[in-house]
C-alpha positions as CSV (number, residue, x, y, z in Angstrom):
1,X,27.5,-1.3,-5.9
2,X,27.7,-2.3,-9.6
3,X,26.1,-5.4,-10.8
4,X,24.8,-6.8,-14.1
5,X,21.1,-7.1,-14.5
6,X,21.2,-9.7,-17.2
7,X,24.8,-11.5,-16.8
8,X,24.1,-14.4,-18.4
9,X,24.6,-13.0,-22.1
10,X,28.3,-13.0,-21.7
11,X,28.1,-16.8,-21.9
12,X,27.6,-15.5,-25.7
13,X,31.1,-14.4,-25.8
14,X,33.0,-17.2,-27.4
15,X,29.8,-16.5,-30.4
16,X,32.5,-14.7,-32.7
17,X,35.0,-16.9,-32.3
18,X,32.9,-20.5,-32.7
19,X,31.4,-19.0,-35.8
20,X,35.1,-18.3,-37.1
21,X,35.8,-21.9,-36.9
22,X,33.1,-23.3,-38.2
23,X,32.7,-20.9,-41.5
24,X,36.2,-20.6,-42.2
25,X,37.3,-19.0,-45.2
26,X,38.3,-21.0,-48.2
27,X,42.1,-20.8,-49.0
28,X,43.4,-18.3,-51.6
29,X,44.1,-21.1,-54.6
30,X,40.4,-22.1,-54.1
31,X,38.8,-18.8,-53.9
32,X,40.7,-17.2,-56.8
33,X,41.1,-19.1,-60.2
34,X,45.0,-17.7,-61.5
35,X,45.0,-18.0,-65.3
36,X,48.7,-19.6,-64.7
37,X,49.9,-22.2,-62.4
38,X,53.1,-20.9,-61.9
39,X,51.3,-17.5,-60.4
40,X,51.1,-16.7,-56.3
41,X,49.7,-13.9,-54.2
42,X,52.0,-12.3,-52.3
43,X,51.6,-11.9,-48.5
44,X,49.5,-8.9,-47.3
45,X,51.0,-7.5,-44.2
46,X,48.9,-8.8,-41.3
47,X,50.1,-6.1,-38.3
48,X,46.7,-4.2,-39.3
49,X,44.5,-7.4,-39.8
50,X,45.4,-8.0,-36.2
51,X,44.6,-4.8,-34.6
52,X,41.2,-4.6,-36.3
53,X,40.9,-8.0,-35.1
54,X,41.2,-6.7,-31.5
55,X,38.9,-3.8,-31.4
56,X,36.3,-6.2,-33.1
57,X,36.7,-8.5,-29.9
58,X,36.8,-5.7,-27.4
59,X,34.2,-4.1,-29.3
60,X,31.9,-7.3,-29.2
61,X,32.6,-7.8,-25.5
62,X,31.5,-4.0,-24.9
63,X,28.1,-4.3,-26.5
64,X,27.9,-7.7,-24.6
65,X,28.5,-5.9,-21.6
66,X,26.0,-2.9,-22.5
67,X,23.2,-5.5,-23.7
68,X,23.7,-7.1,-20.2
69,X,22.8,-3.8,-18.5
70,X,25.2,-2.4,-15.8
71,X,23.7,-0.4,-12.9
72,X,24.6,1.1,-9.6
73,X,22.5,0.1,-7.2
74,X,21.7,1.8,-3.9
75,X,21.2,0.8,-0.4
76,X,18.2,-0.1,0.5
77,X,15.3,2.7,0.8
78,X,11.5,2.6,2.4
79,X,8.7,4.0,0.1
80,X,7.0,6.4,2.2
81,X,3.0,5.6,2.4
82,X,0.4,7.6,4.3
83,X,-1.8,4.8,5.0
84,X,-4.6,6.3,3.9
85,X,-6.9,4.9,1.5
86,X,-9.2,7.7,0.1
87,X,-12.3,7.0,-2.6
88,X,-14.0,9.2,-4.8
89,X,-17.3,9.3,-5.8
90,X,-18.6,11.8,-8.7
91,X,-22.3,12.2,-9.4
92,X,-23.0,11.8,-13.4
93,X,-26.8,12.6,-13.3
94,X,-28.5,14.9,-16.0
95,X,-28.3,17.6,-13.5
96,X,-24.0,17.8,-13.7
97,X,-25.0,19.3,-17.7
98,X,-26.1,22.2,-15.4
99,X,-23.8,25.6,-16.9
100,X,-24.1,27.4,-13.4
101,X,-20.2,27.5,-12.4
102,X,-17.3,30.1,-13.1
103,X,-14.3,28.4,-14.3
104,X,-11.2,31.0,-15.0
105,X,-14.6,33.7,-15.8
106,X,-16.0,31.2,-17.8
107,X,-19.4,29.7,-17.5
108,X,-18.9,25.9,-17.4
109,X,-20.8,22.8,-16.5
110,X,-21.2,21.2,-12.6
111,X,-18.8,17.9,-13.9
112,X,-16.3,20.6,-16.0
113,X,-15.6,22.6,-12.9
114,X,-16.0,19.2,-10.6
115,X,-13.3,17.5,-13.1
116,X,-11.0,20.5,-13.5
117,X,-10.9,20.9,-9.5
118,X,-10.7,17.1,-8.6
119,X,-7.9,16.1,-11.2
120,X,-6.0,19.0,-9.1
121,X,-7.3,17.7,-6.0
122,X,-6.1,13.9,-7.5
123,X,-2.5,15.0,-8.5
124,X,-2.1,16.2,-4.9
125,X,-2.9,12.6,-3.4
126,X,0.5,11.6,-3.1
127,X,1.1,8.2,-0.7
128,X,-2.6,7.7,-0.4
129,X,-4.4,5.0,-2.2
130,X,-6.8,6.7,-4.1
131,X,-10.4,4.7,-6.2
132,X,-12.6,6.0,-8.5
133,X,-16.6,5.7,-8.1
134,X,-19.2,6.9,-10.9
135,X,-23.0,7.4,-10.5
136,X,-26.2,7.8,-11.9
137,X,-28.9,5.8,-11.6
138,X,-26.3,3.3,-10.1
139,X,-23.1,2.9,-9.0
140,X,-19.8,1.7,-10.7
141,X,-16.5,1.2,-9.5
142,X,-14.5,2.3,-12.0
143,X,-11.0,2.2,-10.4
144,X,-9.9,0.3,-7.3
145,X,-7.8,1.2,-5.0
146,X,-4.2,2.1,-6.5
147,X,-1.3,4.5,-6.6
148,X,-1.6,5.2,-9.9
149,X,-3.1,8.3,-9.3
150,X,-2.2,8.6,-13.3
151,X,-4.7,6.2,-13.7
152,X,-7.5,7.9,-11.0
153,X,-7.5,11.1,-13.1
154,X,-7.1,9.8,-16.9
155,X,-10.5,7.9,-15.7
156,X,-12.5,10.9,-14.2
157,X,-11.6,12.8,-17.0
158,X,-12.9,10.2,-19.8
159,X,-16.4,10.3,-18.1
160,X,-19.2,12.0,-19.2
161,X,-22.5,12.9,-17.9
162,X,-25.4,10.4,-18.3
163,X,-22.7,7.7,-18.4
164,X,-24.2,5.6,-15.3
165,X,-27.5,7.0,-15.7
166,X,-29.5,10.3,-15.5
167,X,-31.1,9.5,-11.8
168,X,-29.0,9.5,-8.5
169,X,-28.1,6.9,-6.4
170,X,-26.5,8.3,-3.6
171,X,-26.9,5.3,-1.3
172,X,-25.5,2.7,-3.8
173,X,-22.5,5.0,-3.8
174,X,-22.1,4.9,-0.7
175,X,-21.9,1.4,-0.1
176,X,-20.0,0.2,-2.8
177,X,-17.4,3.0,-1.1
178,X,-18.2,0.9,2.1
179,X,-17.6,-2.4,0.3
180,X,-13.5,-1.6,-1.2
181,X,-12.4,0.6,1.7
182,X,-13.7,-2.1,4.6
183,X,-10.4,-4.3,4.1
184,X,-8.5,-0.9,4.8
185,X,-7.3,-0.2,8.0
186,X,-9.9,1.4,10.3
187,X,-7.8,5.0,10.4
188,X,-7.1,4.8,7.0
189,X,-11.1,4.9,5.7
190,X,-12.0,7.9,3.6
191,X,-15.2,8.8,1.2
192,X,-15.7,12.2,-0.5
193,X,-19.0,12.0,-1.8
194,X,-19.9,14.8,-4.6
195,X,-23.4,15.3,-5.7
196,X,-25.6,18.0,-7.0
197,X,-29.4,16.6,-6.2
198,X,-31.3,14.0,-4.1
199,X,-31.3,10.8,-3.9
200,X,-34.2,9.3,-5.8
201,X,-32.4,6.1,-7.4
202,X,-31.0,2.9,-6.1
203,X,-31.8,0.6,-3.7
204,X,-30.5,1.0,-0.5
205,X,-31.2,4.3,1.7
206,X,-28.5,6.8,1.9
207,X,-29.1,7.2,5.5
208,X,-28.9,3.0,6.0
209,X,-25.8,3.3,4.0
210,X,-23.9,5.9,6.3
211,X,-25.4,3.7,9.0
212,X,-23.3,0.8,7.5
213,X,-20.3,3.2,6.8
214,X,-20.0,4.3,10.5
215,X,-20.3,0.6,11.8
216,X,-16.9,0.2,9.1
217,X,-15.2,2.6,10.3
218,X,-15.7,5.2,7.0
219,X,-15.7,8.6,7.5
220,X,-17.6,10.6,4.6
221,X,-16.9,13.7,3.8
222,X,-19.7,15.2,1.5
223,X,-20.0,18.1,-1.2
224,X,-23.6,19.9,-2.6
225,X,-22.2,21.5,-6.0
226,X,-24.1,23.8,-7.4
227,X,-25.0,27.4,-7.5
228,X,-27.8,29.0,-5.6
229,X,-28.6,31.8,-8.3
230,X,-28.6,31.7,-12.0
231,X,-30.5,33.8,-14.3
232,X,-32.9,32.0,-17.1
233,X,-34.8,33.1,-20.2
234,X,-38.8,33.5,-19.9
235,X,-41.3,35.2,-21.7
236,X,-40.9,38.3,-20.0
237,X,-37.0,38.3,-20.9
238,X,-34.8,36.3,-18.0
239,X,-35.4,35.6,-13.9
240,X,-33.5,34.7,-11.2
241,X,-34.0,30.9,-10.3
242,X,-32.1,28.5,-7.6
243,X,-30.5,25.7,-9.4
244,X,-29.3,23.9,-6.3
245,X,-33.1,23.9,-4.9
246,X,-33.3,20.2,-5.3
247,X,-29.7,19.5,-3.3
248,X,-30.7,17.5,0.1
249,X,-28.4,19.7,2.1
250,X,-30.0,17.6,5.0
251,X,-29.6,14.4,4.2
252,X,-25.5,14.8,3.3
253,X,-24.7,17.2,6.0
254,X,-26.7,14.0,8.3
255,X,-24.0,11.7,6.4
256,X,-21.3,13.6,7.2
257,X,-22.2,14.2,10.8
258,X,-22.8,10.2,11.4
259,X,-19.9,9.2,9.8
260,X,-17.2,11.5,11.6
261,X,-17.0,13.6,8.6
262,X,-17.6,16.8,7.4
263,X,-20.3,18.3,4.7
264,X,-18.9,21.5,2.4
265,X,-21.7,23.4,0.1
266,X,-19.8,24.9,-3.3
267,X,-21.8,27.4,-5.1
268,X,-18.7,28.1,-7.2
269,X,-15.6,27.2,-8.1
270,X,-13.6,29.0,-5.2
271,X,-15.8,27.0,-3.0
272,X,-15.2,23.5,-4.4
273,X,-11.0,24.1,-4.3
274,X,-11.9,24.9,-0.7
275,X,-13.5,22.1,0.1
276,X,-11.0,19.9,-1.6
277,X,-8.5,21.8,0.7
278,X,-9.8,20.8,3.6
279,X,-10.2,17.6,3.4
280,X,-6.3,17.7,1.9
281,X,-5.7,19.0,5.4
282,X,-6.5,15.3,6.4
283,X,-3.5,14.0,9.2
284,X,-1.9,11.4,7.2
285,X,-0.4,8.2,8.8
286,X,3.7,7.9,8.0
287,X,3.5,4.3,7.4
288,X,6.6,2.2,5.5
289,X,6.5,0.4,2.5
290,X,8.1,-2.2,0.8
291,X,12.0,-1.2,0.6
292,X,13.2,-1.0,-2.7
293,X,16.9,-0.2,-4.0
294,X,17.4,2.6,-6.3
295,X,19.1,1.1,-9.9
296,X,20.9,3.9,-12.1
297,X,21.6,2.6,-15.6
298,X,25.1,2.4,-16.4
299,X,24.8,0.6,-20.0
300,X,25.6,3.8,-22.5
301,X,29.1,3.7,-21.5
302,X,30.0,0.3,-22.7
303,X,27.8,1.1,-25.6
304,X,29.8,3.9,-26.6
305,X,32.9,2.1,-26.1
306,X,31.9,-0.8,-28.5
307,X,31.1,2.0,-31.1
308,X,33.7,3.6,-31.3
309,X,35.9,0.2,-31.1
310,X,33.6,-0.6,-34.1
311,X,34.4,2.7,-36.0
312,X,38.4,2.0,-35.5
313,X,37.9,-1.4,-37.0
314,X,36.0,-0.8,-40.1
315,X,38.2,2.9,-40.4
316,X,40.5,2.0,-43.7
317,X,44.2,1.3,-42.5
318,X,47.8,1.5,-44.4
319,X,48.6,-2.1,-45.4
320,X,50.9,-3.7,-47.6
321,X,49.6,-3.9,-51.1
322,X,49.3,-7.5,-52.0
323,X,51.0,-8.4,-55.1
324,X,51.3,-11.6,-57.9
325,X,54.5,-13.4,-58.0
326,X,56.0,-16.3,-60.1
């Protein structure tokens, strides 16, 4: 049904007319000196005054009526939410500078291919809450729980590595996760952990940590990034090393396991979309939100009226030539 967001600016429509009365114009013998007294000016023909008059009025009460914004509004509609309140964390350590990743057969950095993946993974989060954790040598919420999954990505990809620290804190990570999503519902818990090392910052345990997430109710789903093979200069010209040697396969498939979730090891990029896929394949929860009714705009037809009521009044009209009479 139609309704006016802002009706109370039509109580402006008398405006026109109030300022007519009070700056009225002075009469024709006192705005125009005649050099003889016996001189009038005749009549001008007032037919066209009036109808520019008119579309002046309608005109003004069309842009009143365009300025108090007209909509259609609809019935009444749920917002569809999944219930499911899902939280990020992204290692920033020294080791994330590591260049052993394919990205489109380009050698890129651990974070480049973890940020290229995960802002794909992010824009696919639609209905979930979604936060944002960074860490280094500690842990920093860097955005709460929100839809704005806008927001999420634009975050993760302003970061940089060495931003929270060179070191890792896996444990503090973990329970600052524990900390935001414990005032979820208990089905609605979800931590992807992403990490390239070992925890050897921080001051709680990661294994106390996932101790604390299972008693919440968190399930953590864990990812090693990084790639097993990787050829390095030496003396002798280049060898094979494993970059990933330091990566606690252990300790975060252990998380996983205690927590209900799962642990996914991506030595490449193919790997790390798959992993992301998976735990996409997450059941959501069909839970209703707050109803809202849709509002179509409906102010640039009154708008266009007005100006072209406006463009008839000011057009120039036939009239009567006015004239000077004895």
């Amino acid at each position: 049904m139609p309704e006016f967001a802002w009706p109370w600016l039509f109580l402006l429509a008398p405006l026109p007319w109030l300022l007519r009365r009070w700056l009225s114009p002075a009469p024709p013998g006192q705005a125009l000196h005649l050099p003889h007294a016996g001189l009038h000016l005749s009549g001008v023909a007032d037919t066209p005054a009036r109808g520019r008059a008119l579309a002046l009025a309608l005109a003004w009460l069309c842009l009143l009526g365009a300025a108090a914004r007209p909509q259609w509004v609809g019935p009444p509609q749920s917002q569809q939410r999944s219930g499911r309140a899902l939280m990020l964390a992204v290692d920033l350590s020294g080791s994330m500078r590591l260049d052993d990743m394919q990205l489109a057969g380009q050698p890129v950095s651990r974070f480049g291919a973890v940020e290229a993946i995960a802002s794909d993974f992010i824009a696919r989060r639609s209905g979930d809450e979604l936060g944002l954790i960074l860490f280094g040598s500690r842990a920093f919420l860097v955005t709460p729980l929100t839809y704005d999954l806008n927001a999420v990505r634009a975050q993760l990809q302003g970061a940089a590595v060495g931003l929270a620290g060179t070191e890792t804190a896996i444990g503090d990570a973990i329970a600052v996760a524990v900390k935001r999503l414990s005032g979820q519902p208990e089905q609605a818990r979800v931590l992807v952990l992403l990490t390239d090392g070992v925890n050897n910052a921080g001051s709680i345990v990661p294994l106390q940590a996932a101790a604390a997430a299972k008693a919440a109710g968190v399930r953590i789903y864990t990812i090693g990034v990084g790639a097993t093979r990787m050829r390095v200069p030496d003396f002798f010209g280049s060898r094979l090393v494993n970059p990933s040697a330091d990566l606690d396969v252990d300790m975060l498939t252990s998380i996983a396991k205690q927590t209900g979730g799962r642990f996914f090891r991506a030595t490449d990029t193919h790997e790390l979309a798959e992993a992301y896929r998976a735990i996409d394949a997450l059941e959501p929860m069909p839970q209703h939100g707050p109803q809202l009714r849709p509002r179509h705009e409906l102010f640039r037809w009154p708008l266009l009226a007005g100006v072209l009521l406006l463009l008839f009044a000011v057009a120039p009209q036939g009239r009567q030539p006015a004239g000077v009479r004895e």
